[in-house]
C-alpha positions, 0 to 999 in steps of 0.5 A: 826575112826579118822578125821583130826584136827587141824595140828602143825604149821610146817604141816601148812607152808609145806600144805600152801606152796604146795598149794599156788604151786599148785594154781599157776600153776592151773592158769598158766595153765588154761592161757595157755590154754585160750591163744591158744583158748581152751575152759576150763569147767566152773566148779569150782574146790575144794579148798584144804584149806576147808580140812585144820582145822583152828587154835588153840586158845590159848585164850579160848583153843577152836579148829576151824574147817572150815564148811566143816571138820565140816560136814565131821565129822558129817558122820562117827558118823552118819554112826556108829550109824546107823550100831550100831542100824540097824547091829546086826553085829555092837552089840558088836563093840567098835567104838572109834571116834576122830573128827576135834575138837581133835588137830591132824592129824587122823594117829597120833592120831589113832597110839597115842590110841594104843601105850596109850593101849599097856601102860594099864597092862590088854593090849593084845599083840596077838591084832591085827592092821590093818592100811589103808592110803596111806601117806608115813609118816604111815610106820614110825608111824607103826614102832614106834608103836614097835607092832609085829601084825600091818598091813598096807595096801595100794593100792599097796602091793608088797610081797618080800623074808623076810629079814635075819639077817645077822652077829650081825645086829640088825633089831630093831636099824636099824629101830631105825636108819632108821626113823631119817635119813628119816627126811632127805628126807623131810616131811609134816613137815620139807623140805627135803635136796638139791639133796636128793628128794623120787620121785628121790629114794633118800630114797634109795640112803641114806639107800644104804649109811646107809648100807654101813657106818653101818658095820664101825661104833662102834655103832648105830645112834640112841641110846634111842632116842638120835642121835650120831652126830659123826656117823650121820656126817659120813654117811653124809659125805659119802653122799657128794660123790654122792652129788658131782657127781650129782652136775658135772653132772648139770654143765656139763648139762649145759655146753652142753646147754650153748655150744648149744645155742653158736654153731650157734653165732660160726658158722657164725662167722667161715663163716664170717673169711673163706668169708673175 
């Protein structure tokens, strides 16, 4: 049972930056709604940054929690212990739990205890996973984790046909190839590329692109850990073509709404010539 503790610094730019955001238009909306004389419960909301630990002290190599991760840790050791005393059930289960105190976010840490027990000689490959969250960021920690019986469940599983292999495609180097080229889509930890945005399918659109460059390449991107630049740059130059599409259809969108907003300045002046 793994809490959150305290996050990498490029998680805690992205998090501030979306929460600013967000508080921002929280108050946008709340004075637009007081403007036109609707009244708003007074209940004050929660503040997001009480989930987020403090920071790391490199001084005195201590971690500092907010009050609120301190008291959201002490429940789930509260919980096992009374299960483990009370449920004969509990007798014989291993709990192993990492609080605030330990730098990290829970997925990372809990996927972190794993891949150190598949490293122990006495580990046993039959073990078996099971993984609840519905971040975006857990599919590529399971895959990373290279474990054959790892399950995660989130709250919409949908079942399809199983994937065949097809010609010398290698199922491990493609997902080798596909994490790297996620980054691309945006992260809690780096932003994403212009025009490349998951709620608009860009993840799709760039594995459509993968797909269709793989069959040219010589080999795969991802070699061991180390990216080809020459065959990243192609699948990115194939990206520019649908890039380039989408950029003349936002000029020709505003094009039309420019063209708009003219058409009555340019008909009155065409009843101004036809009058005189």
């Amino acid at each position: 049972m793994a809490v959150d503790g305290v996050a990498p610094r490029a998680k805690m730019i992205q998090q501030r930056s979306r929460r600013f955001r967000t508080a921002e238009e929280a108050k946008a909306f709340r004075e637009k709604a007081e403007s036109k004389g609707e009244k708003l419960p007074d209940v004050k909301a929660f503040d997001s940054n009480s989930i987020m630990p403090g920071v790391f002290c490199v001084v005195s190599y201590s971690v500092l929690g907010t009050p609120f991760m301190v008291r959201l840790a002490a429940q789930p050791r509260y919980f096992v212990d009374k299960k483990i005393t009370e449920d004969a059930n509990w007798r014989g289960v291993q709990v192993v739990s990492s609080g605030h105190e330990v730098p990290g976010e829970g997925e990372h840490k809990i996927t972190e205890y794993i891949r150190l027990s598949r490293a122990q000689p006495d580990y046993n490959p039959n073990v078996r996973h099971c993984l609840y969250g519905l971040d975006a960021d857990l599919i590529v920690l399971v895959l990373l984790s290279r474990d054959l019986h790892f399950c995660l469940l989130r709250e919409e599983v949908k079942f399809g046909p199983a994937a065949t292999k097809k010609g010398a495609i290698s199922l491990e180097r493609v997902i080798d190839d596909f994490i790297p080229l996620a980054v691309f889509v945006g992260n809690d930890f780096l932003p994403n590329l212009p025009d490349l945005h998951a709620r608009e399918n860009g993840l799709e659109r760039l594995f459509d692109v993968y797909k269709k460059i793989l069959p040219s390449l010589d080999a795969y991107i991802n070699l061991g850990g180390v990216i080809n630049t020459k065959r990243l740059q192609v699948v990115l130059d194939e990206m520019t073509i649908w890039e380039r599409e989408i950029f003349e259809r936002k000029i020709r969108g505003l094009d039309l709404v420019q063209g708009k907003a003219e058409w009555p300045k340019k008909f009155f002046l065409s009843c101004v010539l036809l009058v005189s």
